[in-house]
PyMOL commands that place a pseudoatom at each C-alpha (Angstrom):
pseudoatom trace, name=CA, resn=UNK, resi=1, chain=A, elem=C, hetatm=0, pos=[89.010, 45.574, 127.861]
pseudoatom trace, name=CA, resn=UNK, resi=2, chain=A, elem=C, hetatm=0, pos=[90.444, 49.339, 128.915]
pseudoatom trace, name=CA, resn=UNK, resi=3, chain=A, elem=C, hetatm=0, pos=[89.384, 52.406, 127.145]
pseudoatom trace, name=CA, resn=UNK, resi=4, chain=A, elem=C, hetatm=0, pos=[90.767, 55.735, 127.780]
pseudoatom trace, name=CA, resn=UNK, resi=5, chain=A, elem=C, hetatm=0, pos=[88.679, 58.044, 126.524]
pseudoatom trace, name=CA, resn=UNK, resi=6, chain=A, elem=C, hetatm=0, pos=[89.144, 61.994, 126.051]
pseudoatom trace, name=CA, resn=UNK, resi=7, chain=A, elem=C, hetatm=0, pos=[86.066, 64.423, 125.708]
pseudoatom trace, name=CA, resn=UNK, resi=8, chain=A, elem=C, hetatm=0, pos=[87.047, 68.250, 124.589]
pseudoatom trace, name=CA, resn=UNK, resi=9, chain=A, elem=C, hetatm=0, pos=[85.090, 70.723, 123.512]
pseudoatom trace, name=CA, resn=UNK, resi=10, chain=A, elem=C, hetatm=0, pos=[84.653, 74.464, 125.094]
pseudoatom trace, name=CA, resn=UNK, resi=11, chain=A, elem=C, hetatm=0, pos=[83.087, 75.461, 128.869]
pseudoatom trace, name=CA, resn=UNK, resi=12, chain=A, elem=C, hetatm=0, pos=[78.934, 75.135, 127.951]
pseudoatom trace, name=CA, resn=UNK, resi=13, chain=A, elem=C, hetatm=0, pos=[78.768, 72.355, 126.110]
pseudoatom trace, name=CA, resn=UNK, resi=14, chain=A, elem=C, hetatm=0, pos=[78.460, 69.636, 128.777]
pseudoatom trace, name=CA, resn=UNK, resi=15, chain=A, elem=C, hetatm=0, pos=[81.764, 67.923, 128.227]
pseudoatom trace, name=CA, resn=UNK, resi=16, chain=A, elem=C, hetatm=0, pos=[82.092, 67.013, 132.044]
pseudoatom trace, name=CA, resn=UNK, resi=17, chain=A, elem=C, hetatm=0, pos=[78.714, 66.133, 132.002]
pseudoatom trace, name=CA, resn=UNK, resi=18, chain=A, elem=C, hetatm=0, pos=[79.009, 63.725, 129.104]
pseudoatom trace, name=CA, resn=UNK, resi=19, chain=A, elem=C, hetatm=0, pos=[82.284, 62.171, 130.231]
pseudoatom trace, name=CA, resn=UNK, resi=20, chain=A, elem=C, hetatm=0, pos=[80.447, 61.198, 133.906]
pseudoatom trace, name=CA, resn=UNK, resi=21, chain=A, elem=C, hetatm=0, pos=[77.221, 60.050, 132.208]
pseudoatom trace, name=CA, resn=UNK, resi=22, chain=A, elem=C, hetatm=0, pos=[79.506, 57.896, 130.567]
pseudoatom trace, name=CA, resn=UNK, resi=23, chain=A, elem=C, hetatm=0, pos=[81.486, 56.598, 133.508]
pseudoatom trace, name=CA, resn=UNK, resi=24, chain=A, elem=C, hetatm=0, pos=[77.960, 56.229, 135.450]
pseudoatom trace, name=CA, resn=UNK, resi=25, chain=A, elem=C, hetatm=0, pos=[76.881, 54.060, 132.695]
pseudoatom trace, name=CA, resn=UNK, resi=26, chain=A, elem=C, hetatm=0, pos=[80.068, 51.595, 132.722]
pseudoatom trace, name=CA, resn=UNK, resi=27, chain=A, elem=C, hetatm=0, pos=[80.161, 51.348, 136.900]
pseudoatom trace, name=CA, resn=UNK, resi=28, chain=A, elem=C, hetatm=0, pos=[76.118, 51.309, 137.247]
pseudoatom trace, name=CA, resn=UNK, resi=29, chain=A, elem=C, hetatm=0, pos=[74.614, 49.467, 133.921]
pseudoatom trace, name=CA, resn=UNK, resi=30, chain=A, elem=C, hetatm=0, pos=[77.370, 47.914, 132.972]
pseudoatom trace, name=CA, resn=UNK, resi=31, chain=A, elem=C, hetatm=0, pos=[79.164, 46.108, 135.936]
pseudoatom trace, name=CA, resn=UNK, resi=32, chain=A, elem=C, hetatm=0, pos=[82.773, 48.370, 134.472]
pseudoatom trace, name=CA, resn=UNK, resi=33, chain=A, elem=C, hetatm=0, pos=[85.651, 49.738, 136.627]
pseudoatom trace, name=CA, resn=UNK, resi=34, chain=A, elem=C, hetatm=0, pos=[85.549, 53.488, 135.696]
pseudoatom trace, name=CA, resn=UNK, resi=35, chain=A, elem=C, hetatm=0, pos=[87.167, 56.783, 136.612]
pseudoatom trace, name=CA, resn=UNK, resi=36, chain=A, elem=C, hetatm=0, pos=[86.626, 60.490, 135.416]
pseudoatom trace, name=CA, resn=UNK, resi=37, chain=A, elem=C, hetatm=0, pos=[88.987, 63.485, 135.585]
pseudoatom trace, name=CA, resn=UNK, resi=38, chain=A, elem=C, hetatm=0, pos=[88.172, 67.237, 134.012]
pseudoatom trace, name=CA, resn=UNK, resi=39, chain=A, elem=C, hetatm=0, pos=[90.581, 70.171, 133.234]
pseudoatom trace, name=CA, resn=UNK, resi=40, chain=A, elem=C, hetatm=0, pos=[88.613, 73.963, 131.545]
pseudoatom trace, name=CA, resn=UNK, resi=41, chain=A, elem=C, hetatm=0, pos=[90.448, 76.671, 131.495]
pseudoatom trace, name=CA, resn=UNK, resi=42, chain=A, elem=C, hetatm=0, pos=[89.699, 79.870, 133.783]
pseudoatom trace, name=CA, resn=UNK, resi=43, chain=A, elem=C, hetatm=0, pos=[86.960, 81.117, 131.275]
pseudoatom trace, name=CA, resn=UNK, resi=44, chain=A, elem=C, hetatm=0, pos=[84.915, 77.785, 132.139]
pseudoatom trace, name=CA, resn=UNK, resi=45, chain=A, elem=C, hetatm=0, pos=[82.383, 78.746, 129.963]
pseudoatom trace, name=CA, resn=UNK, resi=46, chain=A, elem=C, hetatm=0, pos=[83.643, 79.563, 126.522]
pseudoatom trace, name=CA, resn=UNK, resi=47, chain=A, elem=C, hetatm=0, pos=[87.250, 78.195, 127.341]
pseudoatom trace, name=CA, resn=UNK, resi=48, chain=A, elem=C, hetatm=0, pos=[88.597, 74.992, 126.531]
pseudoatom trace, name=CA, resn=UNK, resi=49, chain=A, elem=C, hetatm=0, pos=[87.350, 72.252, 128.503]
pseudoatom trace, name=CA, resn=UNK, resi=50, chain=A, elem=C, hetatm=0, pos=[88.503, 68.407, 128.567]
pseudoatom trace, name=CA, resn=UNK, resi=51, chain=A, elem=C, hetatm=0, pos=[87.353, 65.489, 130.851]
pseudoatom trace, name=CA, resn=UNK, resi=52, chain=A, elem=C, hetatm=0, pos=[88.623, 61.762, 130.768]
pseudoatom trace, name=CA, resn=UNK, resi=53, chain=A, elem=C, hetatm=0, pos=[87.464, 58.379, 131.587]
pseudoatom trace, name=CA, resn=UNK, resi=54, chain=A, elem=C, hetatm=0, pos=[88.973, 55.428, 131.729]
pseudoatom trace, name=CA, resn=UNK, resi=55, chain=A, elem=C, hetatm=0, pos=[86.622, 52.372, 131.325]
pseudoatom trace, name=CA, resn=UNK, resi=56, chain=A, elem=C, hetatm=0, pos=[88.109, 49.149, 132.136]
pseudoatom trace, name=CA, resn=UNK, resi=57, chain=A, elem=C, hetatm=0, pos=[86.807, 45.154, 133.125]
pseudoatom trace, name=CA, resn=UNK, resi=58, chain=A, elem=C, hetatm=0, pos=[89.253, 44.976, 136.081]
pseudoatom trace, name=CA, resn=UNK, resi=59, chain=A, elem=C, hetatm=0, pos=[90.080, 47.484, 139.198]
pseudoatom trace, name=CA, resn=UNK, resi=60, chain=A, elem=C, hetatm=0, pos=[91.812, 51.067, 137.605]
pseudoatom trace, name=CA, resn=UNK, resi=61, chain=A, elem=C, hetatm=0, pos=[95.055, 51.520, 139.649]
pseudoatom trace, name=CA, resn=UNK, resi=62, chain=A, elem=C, hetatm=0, pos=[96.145, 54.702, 137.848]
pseudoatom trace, name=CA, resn=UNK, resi=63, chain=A, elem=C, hetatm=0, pos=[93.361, 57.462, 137.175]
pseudoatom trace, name=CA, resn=UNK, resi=64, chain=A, elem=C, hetatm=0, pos=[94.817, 59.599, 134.352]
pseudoatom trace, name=CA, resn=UNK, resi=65, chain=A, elem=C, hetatm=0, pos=[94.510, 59.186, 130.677]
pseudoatom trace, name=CA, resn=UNK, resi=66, chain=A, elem=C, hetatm=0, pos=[97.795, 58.413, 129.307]
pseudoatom trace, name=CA, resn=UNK, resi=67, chain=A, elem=C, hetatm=0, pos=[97.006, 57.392, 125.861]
pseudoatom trace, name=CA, resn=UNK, resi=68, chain=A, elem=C, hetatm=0, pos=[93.882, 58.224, 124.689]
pseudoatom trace, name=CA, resn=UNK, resi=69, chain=A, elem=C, hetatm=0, pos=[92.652, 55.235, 122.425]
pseudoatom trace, name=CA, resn=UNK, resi=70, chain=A, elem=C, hetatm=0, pos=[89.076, 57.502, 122.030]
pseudoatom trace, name=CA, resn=UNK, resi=71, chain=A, elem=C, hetatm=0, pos=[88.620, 60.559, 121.515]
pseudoatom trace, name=CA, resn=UNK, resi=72, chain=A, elem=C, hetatm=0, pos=[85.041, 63.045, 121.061]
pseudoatom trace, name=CA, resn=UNK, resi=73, chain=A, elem=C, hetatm=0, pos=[85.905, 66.773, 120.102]
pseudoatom trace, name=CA, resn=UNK, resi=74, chain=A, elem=C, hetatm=0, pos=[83.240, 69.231, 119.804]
pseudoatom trace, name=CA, resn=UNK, resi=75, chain=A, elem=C, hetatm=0, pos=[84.897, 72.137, 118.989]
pseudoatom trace, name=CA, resn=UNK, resi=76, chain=A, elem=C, hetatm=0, pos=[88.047, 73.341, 117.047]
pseudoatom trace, name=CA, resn=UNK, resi=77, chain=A, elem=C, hetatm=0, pos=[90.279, 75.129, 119.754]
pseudoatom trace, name=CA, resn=UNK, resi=78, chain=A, elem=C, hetatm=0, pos=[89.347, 71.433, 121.958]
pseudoatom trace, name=CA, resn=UNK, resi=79, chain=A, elem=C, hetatm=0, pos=[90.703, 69.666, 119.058]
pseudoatom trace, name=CA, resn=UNK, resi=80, chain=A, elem=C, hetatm=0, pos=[93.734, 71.903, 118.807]
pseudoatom trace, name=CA, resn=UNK, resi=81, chain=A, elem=C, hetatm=0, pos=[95.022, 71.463, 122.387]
pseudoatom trace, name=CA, resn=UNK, resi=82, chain=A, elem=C, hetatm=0, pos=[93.262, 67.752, 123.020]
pseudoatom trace, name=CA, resn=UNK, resi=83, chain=A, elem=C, hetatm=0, pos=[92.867, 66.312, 119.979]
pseudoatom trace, name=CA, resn=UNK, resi=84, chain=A, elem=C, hetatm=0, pos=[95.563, 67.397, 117.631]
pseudoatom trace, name=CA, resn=UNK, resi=85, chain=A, elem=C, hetatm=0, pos=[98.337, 64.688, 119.149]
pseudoatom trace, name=CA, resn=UNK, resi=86, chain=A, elem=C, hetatm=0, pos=[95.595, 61.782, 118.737]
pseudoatom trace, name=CA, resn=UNK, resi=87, chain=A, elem=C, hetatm=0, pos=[97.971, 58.155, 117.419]
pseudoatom trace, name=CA, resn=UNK, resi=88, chain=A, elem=C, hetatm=0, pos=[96.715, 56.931, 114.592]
pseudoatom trace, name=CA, resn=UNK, resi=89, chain=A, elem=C, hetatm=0, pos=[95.643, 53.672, 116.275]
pseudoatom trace, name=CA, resn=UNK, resi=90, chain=A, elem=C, hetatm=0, pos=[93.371, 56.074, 118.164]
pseudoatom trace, name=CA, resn=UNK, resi=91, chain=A, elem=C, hetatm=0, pos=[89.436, 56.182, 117.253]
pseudoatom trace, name=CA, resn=UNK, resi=92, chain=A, elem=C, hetatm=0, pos=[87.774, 60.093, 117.041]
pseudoatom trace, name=CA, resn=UNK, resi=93, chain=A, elem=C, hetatm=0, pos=[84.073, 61.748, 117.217]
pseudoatom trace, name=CA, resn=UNK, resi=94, chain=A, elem=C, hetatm=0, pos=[84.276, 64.613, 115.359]
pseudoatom trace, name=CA, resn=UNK, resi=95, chain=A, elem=C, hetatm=0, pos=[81.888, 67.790, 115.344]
pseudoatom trace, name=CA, resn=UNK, resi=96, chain=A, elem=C, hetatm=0, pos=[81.751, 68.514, 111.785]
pseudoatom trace, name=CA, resn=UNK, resi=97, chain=A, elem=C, hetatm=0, pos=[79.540, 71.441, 112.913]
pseudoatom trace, name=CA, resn=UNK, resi=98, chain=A, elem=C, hetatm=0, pos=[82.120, 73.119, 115.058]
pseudoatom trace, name=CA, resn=UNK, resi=99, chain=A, elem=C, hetatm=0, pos=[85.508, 70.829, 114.464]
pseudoatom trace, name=CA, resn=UNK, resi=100, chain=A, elem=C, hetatm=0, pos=[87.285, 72.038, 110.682]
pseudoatom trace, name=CA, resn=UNK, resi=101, chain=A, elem=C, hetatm=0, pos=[90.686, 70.278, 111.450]
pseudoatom trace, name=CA, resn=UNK, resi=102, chain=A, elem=C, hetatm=0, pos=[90.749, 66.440, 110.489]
pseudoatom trace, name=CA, resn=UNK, resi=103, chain=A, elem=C, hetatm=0, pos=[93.203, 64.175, 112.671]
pseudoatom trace, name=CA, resn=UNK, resi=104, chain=A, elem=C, hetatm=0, pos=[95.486, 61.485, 110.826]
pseudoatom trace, name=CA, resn=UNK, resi=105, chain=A, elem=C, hetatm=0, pos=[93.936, 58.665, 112.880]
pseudoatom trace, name=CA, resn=UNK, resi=106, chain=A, elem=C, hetatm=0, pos=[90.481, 57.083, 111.809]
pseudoatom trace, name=CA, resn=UNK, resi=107, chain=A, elem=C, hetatm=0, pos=[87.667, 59.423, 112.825]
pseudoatom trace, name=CA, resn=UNK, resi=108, chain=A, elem=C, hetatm=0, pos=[83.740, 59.586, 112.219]
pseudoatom trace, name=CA, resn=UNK, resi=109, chain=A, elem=C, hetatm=0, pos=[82.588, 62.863, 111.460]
pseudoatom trace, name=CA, resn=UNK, resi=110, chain=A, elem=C, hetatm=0, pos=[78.935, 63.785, 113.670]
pseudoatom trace, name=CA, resn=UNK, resi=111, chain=A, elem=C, hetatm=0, pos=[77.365, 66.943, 112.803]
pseudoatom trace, name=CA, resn=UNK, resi=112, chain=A, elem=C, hetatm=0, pos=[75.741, 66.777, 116.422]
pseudoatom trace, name=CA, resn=UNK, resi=113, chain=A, elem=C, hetatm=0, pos=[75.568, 70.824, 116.888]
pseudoatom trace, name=CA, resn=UNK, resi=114, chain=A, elem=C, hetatm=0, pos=[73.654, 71.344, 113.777]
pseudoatom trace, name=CA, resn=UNK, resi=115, chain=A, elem=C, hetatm=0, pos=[71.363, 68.054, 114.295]
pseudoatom trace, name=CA, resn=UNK, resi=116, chain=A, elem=C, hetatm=0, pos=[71.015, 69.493, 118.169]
pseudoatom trace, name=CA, resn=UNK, resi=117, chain=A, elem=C, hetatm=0, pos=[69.615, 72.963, 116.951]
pseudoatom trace, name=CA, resn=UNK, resi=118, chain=A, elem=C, hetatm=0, pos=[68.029, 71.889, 113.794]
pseudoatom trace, name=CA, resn=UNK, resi=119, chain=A, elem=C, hetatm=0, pos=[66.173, 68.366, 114.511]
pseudoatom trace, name=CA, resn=UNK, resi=120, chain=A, elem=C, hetatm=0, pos=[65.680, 69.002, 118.239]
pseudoatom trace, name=CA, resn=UNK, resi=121, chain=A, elem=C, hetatm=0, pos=[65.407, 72.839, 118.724]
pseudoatom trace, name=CA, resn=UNK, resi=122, chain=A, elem=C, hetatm=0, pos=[68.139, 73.088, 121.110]
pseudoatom trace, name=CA, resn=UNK, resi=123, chain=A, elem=C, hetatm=0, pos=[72.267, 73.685, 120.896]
pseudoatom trace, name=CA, resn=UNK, resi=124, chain=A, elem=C, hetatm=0, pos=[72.567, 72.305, 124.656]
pseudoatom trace, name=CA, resn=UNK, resi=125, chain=A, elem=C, hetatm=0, pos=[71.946, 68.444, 123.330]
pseudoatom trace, name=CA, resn=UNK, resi=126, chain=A, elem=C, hetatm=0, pos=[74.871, 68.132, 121.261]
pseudoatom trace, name=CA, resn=UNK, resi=127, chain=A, elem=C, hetatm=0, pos=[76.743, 66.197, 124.103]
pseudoatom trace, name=CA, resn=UNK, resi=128, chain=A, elem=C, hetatm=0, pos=[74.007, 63.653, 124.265]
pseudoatom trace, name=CA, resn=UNK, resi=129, chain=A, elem=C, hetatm=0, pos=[74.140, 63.296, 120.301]
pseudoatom trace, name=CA, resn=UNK, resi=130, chain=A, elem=C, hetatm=0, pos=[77.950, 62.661, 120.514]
pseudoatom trace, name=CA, resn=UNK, resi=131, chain=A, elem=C, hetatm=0, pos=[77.053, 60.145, 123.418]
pseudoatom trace, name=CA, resn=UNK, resi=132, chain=A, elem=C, hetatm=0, pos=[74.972, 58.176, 121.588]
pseudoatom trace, name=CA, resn=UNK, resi=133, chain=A, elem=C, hetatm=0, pos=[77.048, 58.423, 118.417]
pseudoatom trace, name=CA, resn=UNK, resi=134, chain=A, elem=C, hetatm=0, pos=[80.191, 56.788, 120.369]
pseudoatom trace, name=CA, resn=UNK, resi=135, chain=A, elem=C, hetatm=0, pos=[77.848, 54.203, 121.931]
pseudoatom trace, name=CA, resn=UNK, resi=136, chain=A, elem=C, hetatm=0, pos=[76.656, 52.992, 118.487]
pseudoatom trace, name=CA, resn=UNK, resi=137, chain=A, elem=C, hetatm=0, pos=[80.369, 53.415, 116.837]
pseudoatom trace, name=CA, resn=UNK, resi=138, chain=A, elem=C, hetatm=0, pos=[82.447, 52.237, 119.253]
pseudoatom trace, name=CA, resn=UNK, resi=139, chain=A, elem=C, hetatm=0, pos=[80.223, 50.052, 121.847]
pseudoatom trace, name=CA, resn=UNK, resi=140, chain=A, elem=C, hetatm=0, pos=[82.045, 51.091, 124.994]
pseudoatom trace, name=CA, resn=UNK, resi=141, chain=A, elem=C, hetatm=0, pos=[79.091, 50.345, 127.098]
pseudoatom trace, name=CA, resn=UNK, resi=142, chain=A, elem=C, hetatm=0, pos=[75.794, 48.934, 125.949]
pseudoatom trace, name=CA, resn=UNK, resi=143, chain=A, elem=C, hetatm=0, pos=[72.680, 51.193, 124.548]
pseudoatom trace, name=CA, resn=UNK, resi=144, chain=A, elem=C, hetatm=0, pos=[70.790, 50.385, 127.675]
pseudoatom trace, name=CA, resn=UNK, resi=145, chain=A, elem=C, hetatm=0, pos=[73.677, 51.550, 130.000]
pseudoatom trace, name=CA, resn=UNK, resi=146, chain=A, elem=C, hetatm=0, pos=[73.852, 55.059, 128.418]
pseudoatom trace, name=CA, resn=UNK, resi=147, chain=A, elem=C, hetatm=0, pos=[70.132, 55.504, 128.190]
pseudoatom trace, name=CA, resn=UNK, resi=148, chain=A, elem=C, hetatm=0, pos=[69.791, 54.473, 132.144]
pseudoatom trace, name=CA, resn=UNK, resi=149, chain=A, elem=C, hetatm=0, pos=[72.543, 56.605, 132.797]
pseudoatom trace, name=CA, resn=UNK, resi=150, chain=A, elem=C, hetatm=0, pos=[71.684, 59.872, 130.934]
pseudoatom trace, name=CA, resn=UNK, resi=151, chain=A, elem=C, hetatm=0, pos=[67.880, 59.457, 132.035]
pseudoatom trace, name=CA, resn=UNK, resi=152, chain=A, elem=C, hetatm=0, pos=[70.065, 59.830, 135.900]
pseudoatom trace, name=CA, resn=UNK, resi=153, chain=A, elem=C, hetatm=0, pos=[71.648, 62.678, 135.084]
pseudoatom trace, name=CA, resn=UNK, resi=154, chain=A, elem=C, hetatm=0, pos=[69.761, 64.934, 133.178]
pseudoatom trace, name=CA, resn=UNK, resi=155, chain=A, elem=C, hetatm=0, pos=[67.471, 67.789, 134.745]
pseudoatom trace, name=CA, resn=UNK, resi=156, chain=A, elem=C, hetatm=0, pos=[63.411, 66.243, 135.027]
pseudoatom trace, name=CA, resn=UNK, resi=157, chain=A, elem=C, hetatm=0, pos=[61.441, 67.388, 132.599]
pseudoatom trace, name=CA, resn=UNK, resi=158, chain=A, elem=C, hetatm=0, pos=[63.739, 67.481, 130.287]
pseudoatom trace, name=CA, resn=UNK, resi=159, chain=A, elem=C, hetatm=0, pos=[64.364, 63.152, 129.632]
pseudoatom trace, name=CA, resn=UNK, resi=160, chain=A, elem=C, hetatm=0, pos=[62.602, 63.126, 126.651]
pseudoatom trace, name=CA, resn=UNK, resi=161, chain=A, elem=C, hetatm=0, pos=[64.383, 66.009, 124.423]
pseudoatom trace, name=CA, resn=UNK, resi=162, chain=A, elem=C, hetatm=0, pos=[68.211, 63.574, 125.613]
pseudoatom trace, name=CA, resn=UNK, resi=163, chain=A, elem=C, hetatm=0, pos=[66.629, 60.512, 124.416]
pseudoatom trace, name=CA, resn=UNK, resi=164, chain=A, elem=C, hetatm=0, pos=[65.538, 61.613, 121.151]
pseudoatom trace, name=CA, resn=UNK, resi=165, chain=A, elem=C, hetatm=0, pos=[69.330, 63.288, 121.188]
pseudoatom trace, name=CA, resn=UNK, resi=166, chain=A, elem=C, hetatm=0, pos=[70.891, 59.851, 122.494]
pseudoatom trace, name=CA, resn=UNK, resi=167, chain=A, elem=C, hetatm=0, pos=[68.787, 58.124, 119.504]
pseudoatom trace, name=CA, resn=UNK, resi=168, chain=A, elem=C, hetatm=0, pos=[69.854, 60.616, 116.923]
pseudoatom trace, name=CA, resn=UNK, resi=169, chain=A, elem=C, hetatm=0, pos=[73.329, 59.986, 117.895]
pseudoatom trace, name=CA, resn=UNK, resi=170, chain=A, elem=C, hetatm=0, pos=[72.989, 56.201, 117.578]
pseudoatom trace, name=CA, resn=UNK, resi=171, chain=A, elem=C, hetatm=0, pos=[71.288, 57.393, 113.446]
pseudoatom trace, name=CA, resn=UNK, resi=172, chain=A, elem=C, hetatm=0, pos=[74.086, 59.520, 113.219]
pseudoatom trace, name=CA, resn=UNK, resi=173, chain=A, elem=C, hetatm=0, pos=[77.100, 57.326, 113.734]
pseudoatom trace, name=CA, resn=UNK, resi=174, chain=A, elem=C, hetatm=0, pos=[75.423, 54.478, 111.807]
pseudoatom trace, name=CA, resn=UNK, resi=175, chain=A, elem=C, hetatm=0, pos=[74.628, 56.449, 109.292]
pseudoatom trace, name=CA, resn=UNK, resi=176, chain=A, elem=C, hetatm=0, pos=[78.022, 57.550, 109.099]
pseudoatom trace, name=CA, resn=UNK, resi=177, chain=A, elem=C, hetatm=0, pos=[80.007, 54.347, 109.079]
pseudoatom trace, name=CA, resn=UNK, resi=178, chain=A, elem=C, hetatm=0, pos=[77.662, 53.202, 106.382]
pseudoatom trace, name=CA, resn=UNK, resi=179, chain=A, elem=C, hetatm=0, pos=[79.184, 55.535, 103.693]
for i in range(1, 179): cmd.bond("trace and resi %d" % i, "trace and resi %d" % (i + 1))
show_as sticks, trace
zoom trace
């Protein structure tokens, strides 16, 4: 089955790095068909940033997102220029923390800022919460997948502080589509 997915958010919060963690863990864990583009702004950090991945069960003959079906937004002005246009038979992450604008298609709300500096001491996580929180909503690529594939890409030393995020995420989302 082909997903296109669409990460936005602002330069600093890892929203290239979340949208190839994902793509590693659909080609690498998953036996997928996956490719990742990124746009940010001039700023990089602090501007508005946006990466894509299409995840698919056969080859990928055209790399750009055309239709989003997923979307994550972690911040307001990434919503704005990303998000705002989402179909309503699109899917959508949302970071209540940072994200005040509500889309017309169905969306789960994550607080994955506040959980990141609250529960786990640190802002820098929030990617890995909205990670796992997609994972355990949506089931793009198995639990396993993501975990092998953030424990890849994250700096050593620092594996256990993304898996507690990556299992907070998972709480989060179920949490969340139990109300």
């Amino acid at each position: 089955m082909r997903h296109e997915i669409r990460f936005s958010g602002f330069g600093g919060q890892g929203i290239i790095l979340a949208a190839v963690i994902l793509g590693r863990a659909a080609v690498m864990y998953d036996n997928k068909y996956a490719v990742q583009t990124q746009v940010y702004g001039p700023e990089a950090r602090g501007g508005a940033s946006m990466s894509a991945v299409i995840i698919d069960d056969e080859p990928i003959l055209y790399p750009k997102v055309a239709t989003p079906d997923i979307y994550v937004i972690m911040s307001q002005e990434g919503f704005e220029k990303y998000g705002i246009a989402a179909t309503g038979e699109a899917q959508m992450l949302v970071d209540s923390t940072l994200v005040h604008s509500r889309p017309s298609c169905h969306y789960i709300e994550i607080p994955a800022t506040r959980e990141a500096r609250e529960s786990l001491g640190r802002d820098i996580v929030a990617n890995i919460i909205m990670l796992g929180a997609l994972v355990a909503a949506i089931g793009i690529v198995s639990r396993s997948a993501i975990e092998k594939a953030i424990l890849d890409s994250v700096p050593k030393g620092t594996e256990g502080l993304n898996v507690k995020a990556m299992t907070r995420g998972f709480e989060l989302a179920e949490e969340a589509m139990s109300r």
